[in-house]
C-alpha positions in Angstrom: 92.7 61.1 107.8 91.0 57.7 108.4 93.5 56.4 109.9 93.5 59.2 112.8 90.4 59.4 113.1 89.5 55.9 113.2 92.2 54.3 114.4 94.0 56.4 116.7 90.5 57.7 117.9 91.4 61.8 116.6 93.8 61.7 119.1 95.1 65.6 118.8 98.7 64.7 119.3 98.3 62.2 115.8 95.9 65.3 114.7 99.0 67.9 114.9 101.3 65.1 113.7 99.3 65.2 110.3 99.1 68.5 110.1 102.6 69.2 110.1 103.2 66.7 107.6 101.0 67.6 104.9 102.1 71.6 105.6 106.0 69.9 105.1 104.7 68.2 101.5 102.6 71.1 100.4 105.0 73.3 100.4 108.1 71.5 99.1 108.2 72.3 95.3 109.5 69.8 92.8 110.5 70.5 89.7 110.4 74.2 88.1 106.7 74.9 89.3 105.6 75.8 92.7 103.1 74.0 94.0 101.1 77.2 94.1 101.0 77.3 90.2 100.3 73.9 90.0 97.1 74.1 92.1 96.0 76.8 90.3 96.4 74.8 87.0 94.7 72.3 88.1 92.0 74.7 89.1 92.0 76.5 85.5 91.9 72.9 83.9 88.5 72.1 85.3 86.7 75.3 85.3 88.0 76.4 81.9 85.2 75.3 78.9 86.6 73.0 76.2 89.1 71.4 79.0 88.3 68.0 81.0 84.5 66.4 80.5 82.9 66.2 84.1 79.9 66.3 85.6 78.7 69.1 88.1 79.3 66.7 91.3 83.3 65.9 89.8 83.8 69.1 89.5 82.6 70.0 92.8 84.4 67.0 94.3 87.7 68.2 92.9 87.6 71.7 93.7 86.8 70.4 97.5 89.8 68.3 97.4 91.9 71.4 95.7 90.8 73.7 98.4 91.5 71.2 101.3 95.4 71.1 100.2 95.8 74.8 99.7 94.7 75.1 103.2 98.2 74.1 104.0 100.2 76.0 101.4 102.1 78.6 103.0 102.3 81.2 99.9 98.3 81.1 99.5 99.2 85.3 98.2 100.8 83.5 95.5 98.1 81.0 94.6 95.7 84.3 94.8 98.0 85.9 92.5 97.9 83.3 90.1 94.3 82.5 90.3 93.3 85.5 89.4 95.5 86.3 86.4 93.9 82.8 85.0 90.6 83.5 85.8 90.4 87.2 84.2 91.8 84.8 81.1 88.8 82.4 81.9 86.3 85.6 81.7 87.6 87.7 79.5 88.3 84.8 76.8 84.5 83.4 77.1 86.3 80.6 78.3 85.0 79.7 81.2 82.6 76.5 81.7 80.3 77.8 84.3 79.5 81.0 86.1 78.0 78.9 89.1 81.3 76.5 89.4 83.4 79.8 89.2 81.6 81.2 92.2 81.8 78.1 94.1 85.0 77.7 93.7 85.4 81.6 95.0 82.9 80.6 97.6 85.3 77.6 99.2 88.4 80.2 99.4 86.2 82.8 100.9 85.0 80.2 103.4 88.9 79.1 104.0 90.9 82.8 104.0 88.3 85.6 104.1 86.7 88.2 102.1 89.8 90.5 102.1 91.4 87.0 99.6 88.9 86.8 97.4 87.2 90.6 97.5 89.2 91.2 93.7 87.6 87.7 92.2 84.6 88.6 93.4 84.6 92.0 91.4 85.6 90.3 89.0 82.6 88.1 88.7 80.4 91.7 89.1 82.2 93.5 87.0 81.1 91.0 83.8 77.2 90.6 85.3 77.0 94.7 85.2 78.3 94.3 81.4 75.1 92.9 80.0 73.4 96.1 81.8 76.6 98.7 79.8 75.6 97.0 76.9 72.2 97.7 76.8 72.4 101.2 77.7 75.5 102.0 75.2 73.1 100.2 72.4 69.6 102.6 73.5 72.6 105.4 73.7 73.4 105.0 69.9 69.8 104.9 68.8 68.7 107.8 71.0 71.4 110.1 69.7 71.9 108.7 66.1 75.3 107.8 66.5 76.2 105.4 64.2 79.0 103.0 65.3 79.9 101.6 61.4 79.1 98.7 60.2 81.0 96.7 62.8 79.1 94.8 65.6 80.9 96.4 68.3 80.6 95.8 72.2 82.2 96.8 75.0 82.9 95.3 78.6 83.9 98.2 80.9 86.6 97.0 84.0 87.1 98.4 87.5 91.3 98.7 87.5 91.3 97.3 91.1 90.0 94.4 90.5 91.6 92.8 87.7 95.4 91.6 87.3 97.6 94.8 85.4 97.5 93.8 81.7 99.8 95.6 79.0 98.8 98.7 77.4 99.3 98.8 73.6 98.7 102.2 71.8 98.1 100.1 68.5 96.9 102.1 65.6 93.7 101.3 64.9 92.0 100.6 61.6 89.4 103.6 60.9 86.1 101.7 61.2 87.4 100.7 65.0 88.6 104.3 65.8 85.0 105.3 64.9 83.5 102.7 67.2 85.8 103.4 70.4 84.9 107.0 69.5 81.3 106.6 70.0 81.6 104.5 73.1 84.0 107.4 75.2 80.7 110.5 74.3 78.9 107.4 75.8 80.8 106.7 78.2 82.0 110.0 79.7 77.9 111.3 79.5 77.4 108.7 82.0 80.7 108.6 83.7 82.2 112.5 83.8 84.6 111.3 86.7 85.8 108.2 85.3 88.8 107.7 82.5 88.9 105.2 80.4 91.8 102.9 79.3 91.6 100.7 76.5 93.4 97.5 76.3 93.5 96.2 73.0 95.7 93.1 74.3 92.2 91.5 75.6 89.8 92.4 72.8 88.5 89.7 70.4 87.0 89.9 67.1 85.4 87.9 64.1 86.7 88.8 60.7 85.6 87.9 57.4 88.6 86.9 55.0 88.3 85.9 51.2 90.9 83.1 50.1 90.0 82.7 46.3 85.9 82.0 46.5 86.2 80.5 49.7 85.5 82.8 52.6 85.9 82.0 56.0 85.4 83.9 59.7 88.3 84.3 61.7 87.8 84.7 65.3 90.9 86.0 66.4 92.5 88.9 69.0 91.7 92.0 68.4 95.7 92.7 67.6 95.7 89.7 65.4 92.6 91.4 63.5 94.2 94.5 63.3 97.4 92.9 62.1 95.1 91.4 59.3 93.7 94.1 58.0 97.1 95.5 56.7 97.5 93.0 54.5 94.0 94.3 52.6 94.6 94.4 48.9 95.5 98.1 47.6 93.6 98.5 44.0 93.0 95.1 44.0 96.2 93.8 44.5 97.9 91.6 47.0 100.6 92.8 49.5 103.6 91.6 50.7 105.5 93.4 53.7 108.2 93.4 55.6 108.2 92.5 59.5 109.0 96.2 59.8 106.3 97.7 57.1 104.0 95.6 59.6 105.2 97.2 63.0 105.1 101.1 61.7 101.5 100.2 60.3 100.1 99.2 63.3 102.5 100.5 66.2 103.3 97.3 68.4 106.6 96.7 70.0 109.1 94.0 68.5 108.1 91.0 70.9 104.1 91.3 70.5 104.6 92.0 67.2 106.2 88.8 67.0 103.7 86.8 68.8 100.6 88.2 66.9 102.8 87.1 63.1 103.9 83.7 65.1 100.1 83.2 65.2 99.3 83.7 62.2 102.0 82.7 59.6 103.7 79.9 61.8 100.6 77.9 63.2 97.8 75.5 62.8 95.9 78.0 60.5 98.4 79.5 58.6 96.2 83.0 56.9 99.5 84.7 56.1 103.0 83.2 54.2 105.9 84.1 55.9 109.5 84.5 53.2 111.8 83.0 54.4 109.9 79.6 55.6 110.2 79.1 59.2 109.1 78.3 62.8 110.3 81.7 64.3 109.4 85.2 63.3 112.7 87.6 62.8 112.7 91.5 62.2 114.2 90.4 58.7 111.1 88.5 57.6 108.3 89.4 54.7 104.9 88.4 54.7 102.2 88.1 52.5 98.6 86.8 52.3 98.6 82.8 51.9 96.6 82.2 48.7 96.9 78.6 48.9 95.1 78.4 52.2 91.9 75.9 52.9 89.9 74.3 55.4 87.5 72.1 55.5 85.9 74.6 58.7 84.2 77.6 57.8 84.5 79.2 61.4 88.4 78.8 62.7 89.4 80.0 65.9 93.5 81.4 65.9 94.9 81.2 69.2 97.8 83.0 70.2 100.5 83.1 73.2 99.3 85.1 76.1 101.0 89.0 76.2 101.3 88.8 79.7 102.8 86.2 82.5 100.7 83.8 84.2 101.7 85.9 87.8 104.0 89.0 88.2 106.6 87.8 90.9 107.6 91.4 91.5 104.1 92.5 92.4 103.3 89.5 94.6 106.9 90.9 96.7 105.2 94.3 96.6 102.2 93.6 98.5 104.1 91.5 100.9 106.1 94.2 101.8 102.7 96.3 102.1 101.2 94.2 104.3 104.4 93.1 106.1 105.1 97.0 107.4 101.2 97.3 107.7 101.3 94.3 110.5 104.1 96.0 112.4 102.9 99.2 112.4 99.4 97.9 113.5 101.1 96.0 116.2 103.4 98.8 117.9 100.3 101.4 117.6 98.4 99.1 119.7 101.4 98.1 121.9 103.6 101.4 122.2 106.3 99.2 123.0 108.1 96.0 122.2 111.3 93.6 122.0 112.4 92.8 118.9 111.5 89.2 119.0 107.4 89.8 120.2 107.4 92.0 117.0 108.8 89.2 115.0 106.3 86.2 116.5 102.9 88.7 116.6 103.9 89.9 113.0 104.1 86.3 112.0 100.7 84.9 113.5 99.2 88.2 112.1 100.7 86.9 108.2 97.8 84.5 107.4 98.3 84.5 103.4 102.4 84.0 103.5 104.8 83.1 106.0 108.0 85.5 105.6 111.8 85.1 106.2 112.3 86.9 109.9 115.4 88.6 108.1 112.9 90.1 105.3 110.4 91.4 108.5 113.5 92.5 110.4 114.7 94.8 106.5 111.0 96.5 107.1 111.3 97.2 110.6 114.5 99.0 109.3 112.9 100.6 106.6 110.3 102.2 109.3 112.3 103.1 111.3 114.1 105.1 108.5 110.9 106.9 107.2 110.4 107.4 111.7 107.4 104.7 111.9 109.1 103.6 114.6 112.3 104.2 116.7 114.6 102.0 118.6 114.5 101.9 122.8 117.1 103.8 123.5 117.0 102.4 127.6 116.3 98.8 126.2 118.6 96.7 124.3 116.8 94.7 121.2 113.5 96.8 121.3 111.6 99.1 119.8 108.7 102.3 120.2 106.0 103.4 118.2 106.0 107.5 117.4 102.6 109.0 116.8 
């Protein structure tokens, strides 16, 4: 950029010249990420807490420096996609370093694409500052009305569907004491609410529970499916149980490959809580498990991770909302313009595409697929053109 600028005096040909060539670098992936996830990576690495140790101004600095080369990335959908799904992660997880350097971040898109890019972030961001407000309410709620939640110290953050990436619902069963809690918060809920449903998804809960290993005792801040998967190992009368990877799955309802992921956690990790017969790294349907007596550590609080439930970006929905907006820019177009060749379609419908640039075949398979569902027809006096039916 110096060197244009200084040396060549901006000239605009040298201007376009760079342009061209940093859209040509951008967008050439190497290796087996795009350059989309990578930016995005990048992004999550410095906003996320417990990551890299800089100051506000680095942080700043970087971002700037992110959001300047994602001004030429063609598939910026993608890197919206992909941003999003890591920064509900960010939120939901507590995991996130800074509310201000999240918005800032959100701001510099914004600034760059739009509000229609970043409307869904910035919900988000809302959706978790109107929580502390649900809270509140839901706790004078249980007072007022004498409704006793248990013994648990249970809170809930309430999200708006449209705004946040699609997650995977688990009908886990639930131990009693957090049947009684969720119980307490729908009367509360649908008092407030009567026009609203709500869905709960038990893949992005957390919770803190207390577990005994011989006189040492220890809180576990785990998911709430790894809590849940816990609890069944409770001793019956007193004694320890051991069961099978199946015993497991009919107690607490979750489908082979979670089920696998919540046990790989817990019996095959740092913190090993549960001893897994036969001994191994991977978790098999044939397995037994059993509480691990023998475990110590020197920390009295130990946080468990364990491998994310869903993907980092659903390729098949990023598709689906290109094909949305893809049919939505051609049927804009021909409204206004009544009539058209095939190739004007194909040019306005691509300067109209600011978030991705598309293959002309794929535009040319919607223009076919309106024309099917009578969107459009073809000209049937001119060759390689089209007409908008009201």
């Amino acid at each position: 950029l110096a060197v244009v600028s200084e040396q060549f005096g901006g000239n605009a040909l040298f201007q376009k010249a760079l342009k061209e060539a940093f859209v040509e670098f951008t967008n050439r992936d190497v290796g087996k990420y795009t350059n989309a996830e990578l930016m995005s990576s990048f992004c999550d690495r410095i906003l996320k807490s417990g990551g890299e140790k800089l100051s506000d101004e680095d942080v700043e600095a970087y971002l700037e420096k992110t959001v300047q080369l994602f001004s030429y990335l063609t598939d910026k959908d993608l890197f919206a996609e992909i941003y999003r799904n890591q920064l509900a992660k960010r939120l939901l997880n507590q995991r996130s370093a800074s509310d201000d350097a999240e918005r800032l971040m959100i701001g510099k898109l914004k600034l760059r694409c739009g509000s229609q890019f970043t409307g869904k972030m910035e919900g988000m961001l809302n959706d978790l500052a109107i929580g502390v407000d649900h809270q509140a309410d839901f706790d004078s709620f249980v007072k007022d009305e004498k409704k006793s939640p248990g013994k648990l110290d249970f809170s809930v953050q309430v999200l708006t569907t449209g705004y946040w990436p699609t997650f995977a619902a688990i009908d886990a069963h639930l131990p009693a004491e957090i049947v009684s809690c969720t119980r307490v918060f729908k009367d509360y809920y649908d008092k407030k609410n009567s026009k609203r449903r709500l869905a709960w998804m038990f893949s992005l809960g957390n919770a803190t529970v207390k577990a005994a290993f011989g006189k040492k005792t220890y809180d576990l801040q785990v998911a709430t499916l790894q809590a849940i998967a816990l609890l069944a190992f409770n001793p019956v009368d007193g004694e320890p149980q051991a069961l099978a990877f199946e015993a497991v799955k009919e107690r607490i309802n979750l489908p082979d490959d979670h089920l696998k992921r919540v046990l790989h956690s817990l019996a095959c990790g740092k913190y090993k809580v549960l001893a897994k017969t036969p001994a191994s790294s991977t978790i098999k349907t044939t397995d037994s498990f059993r509480v691990n007596a023998t475990f110590a550590c020197p920390m009295r609080k130990i946080r468990i991770p364990m491998a994310s439930l869903d993907e980092s970006h659903n390729p098949k929905r990023v598709e689906e909302d290109r094909t949305v907006a893809i049919e939505a820019a051609v049927v804009r177009i021909m409204k206004a313009r009544k009539t058209l060749s095939h190739q004007s379609l194909l040019a306005e419908v691509l300067s109209q595409l600011a978030f991705f640039r598309p293959n002309p075949k794929v535009i040319k398979r919607r223009i076919e697929a309106l024309i099917d569902r009578e969107y459009l027809e073809r000209d049937p006096d001119v060759a390689n053109s089209y007409r908008y039916l009201a």
